[in-house]
N, CA, C and O atoms as a GROMACS GRO file, in nm:
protein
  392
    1UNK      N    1   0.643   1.081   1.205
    1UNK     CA    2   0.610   1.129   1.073
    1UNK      C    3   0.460   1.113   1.046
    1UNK      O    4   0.386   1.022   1.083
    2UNK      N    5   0.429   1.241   0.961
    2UNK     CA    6   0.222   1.174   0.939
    2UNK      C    7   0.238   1.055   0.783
    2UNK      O    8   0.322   1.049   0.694
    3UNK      N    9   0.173   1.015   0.799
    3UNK     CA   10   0.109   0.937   0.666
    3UNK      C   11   0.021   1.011   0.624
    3UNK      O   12  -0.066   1.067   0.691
    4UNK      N   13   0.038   1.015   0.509
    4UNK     CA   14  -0.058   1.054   0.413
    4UNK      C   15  -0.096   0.942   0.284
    4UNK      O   16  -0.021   0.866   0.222
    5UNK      N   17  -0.214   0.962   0.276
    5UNK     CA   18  -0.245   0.847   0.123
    5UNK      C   19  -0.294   0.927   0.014
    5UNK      O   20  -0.396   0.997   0.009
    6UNK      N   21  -0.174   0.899  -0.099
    6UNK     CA   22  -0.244   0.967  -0.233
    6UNK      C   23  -0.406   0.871  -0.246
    6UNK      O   24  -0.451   0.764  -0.205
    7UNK      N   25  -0.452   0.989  -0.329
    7UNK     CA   26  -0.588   0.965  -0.352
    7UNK      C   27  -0.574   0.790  -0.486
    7UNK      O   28  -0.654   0.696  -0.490
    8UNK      N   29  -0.470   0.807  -0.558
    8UNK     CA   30  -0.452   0.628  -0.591
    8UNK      C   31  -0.469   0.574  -0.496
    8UNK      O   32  -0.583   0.531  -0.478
    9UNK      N   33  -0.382   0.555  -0.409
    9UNK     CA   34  -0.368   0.468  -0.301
    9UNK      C   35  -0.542   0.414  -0.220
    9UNK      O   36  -0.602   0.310  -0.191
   10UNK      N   37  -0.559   0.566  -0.214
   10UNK     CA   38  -0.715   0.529  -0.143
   10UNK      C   39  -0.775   0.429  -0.234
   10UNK      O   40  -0.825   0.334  -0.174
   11UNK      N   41  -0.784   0.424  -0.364
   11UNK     CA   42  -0.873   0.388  -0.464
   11UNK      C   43  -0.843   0.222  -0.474
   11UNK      O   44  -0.919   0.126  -0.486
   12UNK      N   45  -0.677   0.239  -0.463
   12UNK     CA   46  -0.597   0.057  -0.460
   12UNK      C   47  -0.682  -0.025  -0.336
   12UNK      O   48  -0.700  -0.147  -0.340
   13UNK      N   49  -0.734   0.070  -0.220
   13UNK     CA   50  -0.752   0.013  -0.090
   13UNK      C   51  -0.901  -0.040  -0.119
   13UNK      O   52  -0.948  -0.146  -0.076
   14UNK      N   53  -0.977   0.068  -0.214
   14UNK     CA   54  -1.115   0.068  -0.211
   14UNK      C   55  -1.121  -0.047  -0.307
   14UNK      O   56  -1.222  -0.114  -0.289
   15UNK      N   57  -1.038  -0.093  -0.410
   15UNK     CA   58  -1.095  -0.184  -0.495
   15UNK      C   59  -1.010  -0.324  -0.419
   15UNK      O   60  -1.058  -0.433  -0.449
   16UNK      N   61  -0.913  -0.324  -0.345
   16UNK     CA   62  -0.901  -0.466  -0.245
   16UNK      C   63  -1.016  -0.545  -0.161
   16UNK      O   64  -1.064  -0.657  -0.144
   17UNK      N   65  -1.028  -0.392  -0.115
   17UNK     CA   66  -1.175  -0.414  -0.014
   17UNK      C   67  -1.230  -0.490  -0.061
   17UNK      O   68  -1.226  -0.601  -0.008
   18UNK      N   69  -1.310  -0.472  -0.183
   18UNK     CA   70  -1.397  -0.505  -0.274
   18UNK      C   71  -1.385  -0.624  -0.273
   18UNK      O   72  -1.469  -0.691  -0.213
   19UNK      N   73  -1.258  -0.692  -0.350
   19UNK     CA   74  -1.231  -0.832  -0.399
   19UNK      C   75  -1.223  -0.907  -0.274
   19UNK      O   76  -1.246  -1.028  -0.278
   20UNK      N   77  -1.193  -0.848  -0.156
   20UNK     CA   78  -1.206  -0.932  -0.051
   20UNK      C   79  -1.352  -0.972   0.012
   20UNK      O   80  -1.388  -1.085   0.043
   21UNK      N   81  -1.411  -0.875   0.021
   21UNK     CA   82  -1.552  -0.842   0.066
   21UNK      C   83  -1.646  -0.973  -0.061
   21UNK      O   84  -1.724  -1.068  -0.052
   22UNK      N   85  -1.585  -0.907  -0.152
   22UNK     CA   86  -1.686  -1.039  -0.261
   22UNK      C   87  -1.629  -1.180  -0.224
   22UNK      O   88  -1.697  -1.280  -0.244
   23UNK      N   89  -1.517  -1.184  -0.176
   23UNK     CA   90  -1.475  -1.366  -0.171
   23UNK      C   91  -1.542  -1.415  -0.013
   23UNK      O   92  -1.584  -1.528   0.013
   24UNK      N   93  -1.538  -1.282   0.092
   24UNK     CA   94  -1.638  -1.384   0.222
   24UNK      C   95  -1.644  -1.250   0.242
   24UNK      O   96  -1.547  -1.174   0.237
   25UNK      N   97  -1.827  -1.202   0.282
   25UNK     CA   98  -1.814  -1.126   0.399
   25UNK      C   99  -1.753  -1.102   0.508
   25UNK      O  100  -1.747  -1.181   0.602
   26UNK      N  101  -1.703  -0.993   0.505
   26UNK     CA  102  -1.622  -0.919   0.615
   26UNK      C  103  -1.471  -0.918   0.630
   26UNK      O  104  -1.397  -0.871   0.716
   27UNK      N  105  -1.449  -0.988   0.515
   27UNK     CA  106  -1.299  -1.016   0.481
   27UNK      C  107  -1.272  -0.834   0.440
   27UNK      O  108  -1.240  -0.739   0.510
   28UNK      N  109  -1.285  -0.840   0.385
   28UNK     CA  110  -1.273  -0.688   0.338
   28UNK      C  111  -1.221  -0.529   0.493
   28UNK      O  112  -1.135  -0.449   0.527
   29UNK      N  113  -1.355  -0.582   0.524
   29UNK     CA  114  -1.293  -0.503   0.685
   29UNK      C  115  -1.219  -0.486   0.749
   29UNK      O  116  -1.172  -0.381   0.794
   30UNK      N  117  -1.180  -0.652   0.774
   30UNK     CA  118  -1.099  -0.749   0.790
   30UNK      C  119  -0.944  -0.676   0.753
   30UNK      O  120  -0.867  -0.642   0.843
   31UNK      N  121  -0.909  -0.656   0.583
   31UNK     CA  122  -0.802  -0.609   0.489
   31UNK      C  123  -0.782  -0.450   0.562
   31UNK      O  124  -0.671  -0.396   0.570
   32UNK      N  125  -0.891  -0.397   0.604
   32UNK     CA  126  -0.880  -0.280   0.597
   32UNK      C  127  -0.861  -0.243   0.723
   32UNK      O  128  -0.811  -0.131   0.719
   33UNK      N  129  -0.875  -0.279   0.834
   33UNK     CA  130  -0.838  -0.298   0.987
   33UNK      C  131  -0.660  -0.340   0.966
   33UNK      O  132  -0.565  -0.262   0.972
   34UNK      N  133  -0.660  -0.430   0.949
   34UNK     CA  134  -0.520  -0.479   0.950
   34UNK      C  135  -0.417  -0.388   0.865
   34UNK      O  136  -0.303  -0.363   0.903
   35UNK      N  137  -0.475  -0.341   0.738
   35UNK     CA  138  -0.404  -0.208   0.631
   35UNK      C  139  -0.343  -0.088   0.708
   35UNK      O  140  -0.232  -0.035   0.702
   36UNK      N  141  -0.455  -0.062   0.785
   36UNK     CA  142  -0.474   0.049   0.870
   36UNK      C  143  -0.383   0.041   0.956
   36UNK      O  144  -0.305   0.134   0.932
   37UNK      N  145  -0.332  -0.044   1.083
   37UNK     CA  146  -0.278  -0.064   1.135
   37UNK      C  147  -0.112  -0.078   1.072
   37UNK      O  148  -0.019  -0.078   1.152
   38UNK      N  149  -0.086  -0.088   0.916
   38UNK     CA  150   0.064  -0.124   0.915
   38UNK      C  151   0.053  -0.012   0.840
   38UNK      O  152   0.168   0.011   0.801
   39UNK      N  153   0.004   0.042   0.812
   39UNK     CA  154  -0.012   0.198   0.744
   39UNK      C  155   0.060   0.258   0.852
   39UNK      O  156   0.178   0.292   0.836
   40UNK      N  157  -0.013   0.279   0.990
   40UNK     CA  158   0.028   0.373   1.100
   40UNK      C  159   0.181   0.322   1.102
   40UNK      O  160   0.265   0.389   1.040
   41UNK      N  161   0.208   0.239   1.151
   41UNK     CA  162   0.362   0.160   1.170
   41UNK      C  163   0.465   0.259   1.058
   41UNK      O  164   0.578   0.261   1.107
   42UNK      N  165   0.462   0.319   0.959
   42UNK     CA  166   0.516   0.382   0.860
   42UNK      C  167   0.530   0.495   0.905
   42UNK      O  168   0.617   0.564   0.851
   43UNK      N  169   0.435   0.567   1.039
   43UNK     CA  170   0.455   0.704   1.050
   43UNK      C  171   0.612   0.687   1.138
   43UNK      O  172   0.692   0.781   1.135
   44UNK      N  173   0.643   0.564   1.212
   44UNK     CA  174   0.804   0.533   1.273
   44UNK      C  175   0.899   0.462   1.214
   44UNK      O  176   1.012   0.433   1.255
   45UNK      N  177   0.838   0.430   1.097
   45UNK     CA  178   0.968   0.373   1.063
   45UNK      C  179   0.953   0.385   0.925
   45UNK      O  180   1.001   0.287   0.867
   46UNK      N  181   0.898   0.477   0.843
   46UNK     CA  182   0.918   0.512   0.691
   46UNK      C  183   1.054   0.595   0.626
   46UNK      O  184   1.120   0.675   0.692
   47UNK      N  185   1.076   0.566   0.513
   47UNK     CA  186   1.219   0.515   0.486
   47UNK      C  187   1.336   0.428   0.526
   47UNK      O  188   1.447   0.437   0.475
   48UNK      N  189   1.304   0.344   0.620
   48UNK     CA  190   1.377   0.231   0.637
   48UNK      C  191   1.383   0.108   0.530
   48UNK      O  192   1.478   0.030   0.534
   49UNK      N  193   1.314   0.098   0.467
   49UNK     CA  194   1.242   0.008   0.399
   49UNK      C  195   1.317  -0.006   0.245
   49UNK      O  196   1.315   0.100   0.182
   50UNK      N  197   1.392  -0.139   0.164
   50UNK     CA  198   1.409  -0.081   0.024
   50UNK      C  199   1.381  -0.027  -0.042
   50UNK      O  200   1.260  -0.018  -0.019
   51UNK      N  201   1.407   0.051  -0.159
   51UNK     CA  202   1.344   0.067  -0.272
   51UNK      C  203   1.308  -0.042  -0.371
   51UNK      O  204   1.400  -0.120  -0.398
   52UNK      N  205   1.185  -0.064  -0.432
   52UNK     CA  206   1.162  -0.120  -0.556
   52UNK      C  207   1.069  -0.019  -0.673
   52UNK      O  208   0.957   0.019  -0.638
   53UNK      N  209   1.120   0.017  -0.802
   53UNK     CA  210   1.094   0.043  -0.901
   53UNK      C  211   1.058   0.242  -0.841
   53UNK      O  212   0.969   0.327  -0.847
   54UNK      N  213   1.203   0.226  -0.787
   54UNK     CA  214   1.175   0.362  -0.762
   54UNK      C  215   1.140   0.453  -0.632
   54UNK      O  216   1.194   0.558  -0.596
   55UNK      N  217   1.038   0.384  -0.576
   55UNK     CA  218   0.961   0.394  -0.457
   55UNK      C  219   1.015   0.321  -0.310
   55UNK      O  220   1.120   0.259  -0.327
   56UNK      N  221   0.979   0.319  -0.214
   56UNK     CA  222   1.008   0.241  -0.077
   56UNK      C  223   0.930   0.153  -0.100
   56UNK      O  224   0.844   0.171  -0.186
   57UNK      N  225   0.941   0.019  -0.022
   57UNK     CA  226   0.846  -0.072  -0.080
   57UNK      C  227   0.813  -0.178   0.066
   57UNK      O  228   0.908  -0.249   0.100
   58UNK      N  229   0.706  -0.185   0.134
   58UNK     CA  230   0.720  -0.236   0.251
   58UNK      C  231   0.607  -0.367   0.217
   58UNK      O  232   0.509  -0.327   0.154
   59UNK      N  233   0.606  -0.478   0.241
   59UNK     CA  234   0.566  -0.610   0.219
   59UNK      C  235   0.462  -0.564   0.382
   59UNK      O  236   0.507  -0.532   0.493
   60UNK      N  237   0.307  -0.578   0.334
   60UNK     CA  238   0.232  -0.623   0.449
   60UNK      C  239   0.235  -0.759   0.485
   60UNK      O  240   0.265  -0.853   0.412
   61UNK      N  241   0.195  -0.762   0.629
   61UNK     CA  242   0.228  -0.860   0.662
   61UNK      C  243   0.130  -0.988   0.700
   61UNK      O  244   0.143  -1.100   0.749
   62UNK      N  245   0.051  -0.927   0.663
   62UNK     CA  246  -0.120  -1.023   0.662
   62UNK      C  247  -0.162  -1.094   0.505
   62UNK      O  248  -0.204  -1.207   0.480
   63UNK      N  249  -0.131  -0.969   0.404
   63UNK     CA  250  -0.204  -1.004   0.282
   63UNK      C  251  -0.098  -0.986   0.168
   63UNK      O  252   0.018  -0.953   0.196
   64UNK      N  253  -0.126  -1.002   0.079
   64UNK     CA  254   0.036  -1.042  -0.042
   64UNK      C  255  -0.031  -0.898  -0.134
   64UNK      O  256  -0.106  -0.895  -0.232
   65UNK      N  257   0.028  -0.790  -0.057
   65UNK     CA  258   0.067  -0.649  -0.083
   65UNK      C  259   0.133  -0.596  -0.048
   65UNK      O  260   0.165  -0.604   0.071
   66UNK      N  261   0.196  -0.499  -0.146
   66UNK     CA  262   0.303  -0.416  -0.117
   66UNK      C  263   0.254  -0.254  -0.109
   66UNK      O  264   0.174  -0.204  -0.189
   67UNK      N  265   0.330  -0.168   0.028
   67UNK     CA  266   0.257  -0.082   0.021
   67UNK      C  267   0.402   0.010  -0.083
   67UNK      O  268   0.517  -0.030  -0.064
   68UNK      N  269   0.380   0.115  -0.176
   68UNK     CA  270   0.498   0.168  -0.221
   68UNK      C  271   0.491   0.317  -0.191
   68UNK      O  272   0.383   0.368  -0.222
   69UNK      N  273   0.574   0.392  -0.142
   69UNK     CA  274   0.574   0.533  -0.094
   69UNK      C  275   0.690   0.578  -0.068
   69UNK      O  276   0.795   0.518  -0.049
   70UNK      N  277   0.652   0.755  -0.068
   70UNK     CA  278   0.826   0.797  -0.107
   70UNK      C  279   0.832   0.907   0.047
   70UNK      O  280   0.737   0.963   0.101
   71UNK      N  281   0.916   0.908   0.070
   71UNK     CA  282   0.925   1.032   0.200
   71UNK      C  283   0.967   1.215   0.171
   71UNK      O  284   1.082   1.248   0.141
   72UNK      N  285   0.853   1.318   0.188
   72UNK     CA  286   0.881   1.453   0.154
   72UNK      C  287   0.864   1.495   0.304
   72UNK      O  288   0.759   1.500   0.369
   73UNK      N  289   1.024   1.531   0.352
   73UNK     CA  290   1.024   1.592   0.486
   73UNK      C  291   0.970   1.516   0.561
   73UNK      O  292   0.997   1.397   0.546
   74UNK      N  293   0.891   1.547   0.648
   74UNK     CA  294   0.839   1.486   0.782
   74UNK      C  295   0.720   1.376   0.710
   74UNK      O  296   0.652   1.315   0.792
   75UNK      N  297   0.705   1.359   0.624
   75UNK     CA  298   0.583   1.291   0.523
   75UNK      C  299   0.621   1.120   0.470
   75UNK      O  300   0.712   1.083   0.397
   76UNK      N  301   0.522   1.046   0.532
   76UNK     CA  302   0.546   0.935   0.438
   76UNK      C  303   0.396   0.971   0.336
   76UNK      O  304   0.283   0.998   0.374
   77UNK      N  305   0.438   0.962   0.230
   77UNK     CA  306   0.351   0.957   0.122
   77UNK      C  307   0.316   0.827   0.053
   77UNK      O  308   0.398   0.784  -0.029
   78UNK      N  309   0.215   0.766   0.073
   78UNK     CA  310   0.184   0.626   0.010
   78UNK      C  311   0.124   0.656  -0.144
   78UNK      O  312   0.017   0.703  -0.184
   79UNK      N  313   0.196   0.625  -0.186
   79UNK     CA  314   0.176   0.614  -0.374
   79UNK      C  315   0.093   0.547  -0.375
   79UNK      O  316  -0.017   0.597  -0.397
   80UNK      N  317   0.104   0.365  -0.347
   80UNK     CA  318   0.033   0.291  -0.411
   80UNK      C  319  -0.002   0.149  -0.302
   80UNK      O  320   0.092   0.106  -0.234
   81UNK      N  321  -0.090   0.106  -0.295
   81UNK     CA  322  -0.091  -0.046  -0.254
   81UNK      C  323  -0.143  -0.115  -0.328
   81UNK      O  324  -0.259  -0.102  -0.367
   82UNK      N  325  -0.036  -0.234  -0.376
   82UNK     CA  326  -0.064  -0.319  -0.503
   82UNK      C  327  -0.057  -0.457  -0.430
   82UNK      O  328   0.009  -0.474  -0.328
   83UNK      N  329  -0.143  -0.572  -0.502
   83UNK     CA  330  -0.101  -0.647  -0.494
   83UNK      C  331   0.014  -0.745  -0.543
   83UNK      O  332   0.036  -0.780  -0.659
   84UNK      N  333   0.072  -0.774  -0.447
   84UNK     CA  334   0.211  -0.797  -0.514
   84UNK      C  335   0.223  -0.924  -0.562
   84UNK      O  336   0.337  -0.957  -0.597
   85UNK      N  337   0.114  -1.025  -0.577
   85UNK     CA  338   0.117  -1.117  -0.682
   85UNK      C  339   0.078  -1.069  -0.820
   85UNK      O  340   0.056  -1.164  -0.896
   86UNK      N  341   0.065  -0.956  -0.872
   86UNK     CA  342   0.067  -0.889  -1.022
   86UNK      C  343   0.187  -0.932  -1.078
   86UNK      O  344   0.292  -0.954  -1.018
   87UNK      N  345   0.163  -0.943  -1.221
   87UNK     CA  346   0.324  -0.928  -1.277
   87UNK      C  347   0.376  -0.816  -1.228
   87UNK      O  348   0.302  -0.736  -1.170
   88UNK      N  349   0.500  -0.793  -1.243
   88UNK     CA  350   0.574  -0.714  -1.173
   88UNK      C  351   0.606  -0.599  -1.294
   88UNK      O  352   0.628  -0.483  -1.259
   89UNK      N  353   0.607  -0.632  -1.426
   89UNK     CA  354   0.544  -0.546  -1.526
   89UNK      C  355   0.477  -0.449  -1.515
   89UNK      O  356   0.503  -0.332  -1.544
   90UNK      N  357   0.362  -0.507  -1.462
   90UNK     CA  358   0.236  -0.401  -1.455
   90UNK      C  359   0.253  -0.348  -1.332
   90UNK      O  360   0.222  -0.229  -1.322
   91UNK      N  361   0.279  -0.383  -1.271
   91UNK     CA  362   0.325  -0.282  -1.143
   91UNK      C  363   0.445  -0.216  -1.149
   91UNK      O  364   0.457  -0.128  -1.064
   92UNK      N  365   0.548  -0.235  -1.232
   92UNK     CA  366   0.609  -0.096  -1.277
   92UNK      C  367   0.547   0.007  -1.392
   92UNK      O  368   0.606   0.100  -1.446
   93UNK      N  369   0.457  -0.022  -1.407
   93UNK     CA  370   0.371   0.060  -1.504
   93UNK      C  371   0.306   0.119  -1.472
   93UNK      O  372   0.275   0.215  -1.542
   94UNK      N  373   0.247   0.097  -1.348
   94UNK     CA  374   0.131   0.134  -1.273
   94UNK      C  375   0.205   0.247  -1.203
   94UNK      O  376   0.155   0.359  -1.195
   95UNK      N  377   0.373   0.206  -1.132
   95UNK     CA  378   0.394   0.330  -1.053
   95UNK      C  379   0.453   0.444  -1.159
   95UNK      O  380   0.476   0.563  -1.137
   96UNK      N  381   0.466   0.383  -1.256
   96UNK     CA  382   0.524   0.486  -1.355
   96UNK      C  383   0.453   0.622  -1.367
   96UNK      O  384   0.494   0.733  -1.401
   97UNK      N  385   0.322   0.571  -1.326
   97UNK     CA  386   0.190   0.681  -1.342
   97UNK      C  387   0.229   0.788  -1.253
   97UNK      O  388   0.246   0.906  -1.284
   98UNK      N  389   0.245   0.724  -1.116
   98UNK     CA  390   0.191   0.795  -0.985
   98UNK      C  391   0.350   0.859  -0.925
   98UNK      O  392   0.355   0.924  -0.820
   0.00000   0.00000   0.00000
């Protein structure tokens, strides 16, 4: 299956980066090397995964995020990557959007 990332998703990745990158150089890279890598993992095995608040919901396995995405045909579509220490509130609010 391809992955695809909604343009949220890109933006969730770009402002992780960030908070990582500000707590130690290169951490950030770091998030985004390893992202990258369990991103791909989804093009074999997307929809296996529960649903939460709607969406598929796959727990990375490096950093305390959840990636959330829905499957159209041959497509995993990544909605969102949140961190999943948020209230869980606001992260049903957040996917409510997307």
């Amino acid at each position: 299956m391809n992955v695809i990332l909604e343009d949220d998703a890109k933006q969730d990745l770009r402002e992780s980066f960030h908070f990582y990158e500000e707590d130690e150089p290169g951490a950030g890279w770091y998030f985004l090397d390893k992202m990258q890598a369990e991103l791909q993992t989804l093009g074999g095995f997307g929809g296996v995964h529960r649903q939460r608040f709607g969406l598929h919901f796959y727990a990375s396995k490096r950093f305390p995020h959840g990636i959330y995405y829905r499957i159209e045909g041959d497509t995993v579509q990544i909605a969102a990557i949140l961190d999943s220490r948020r209230d869980p509130k606001l992260i049903r609010k957040i996917l409510r959007k997307r």
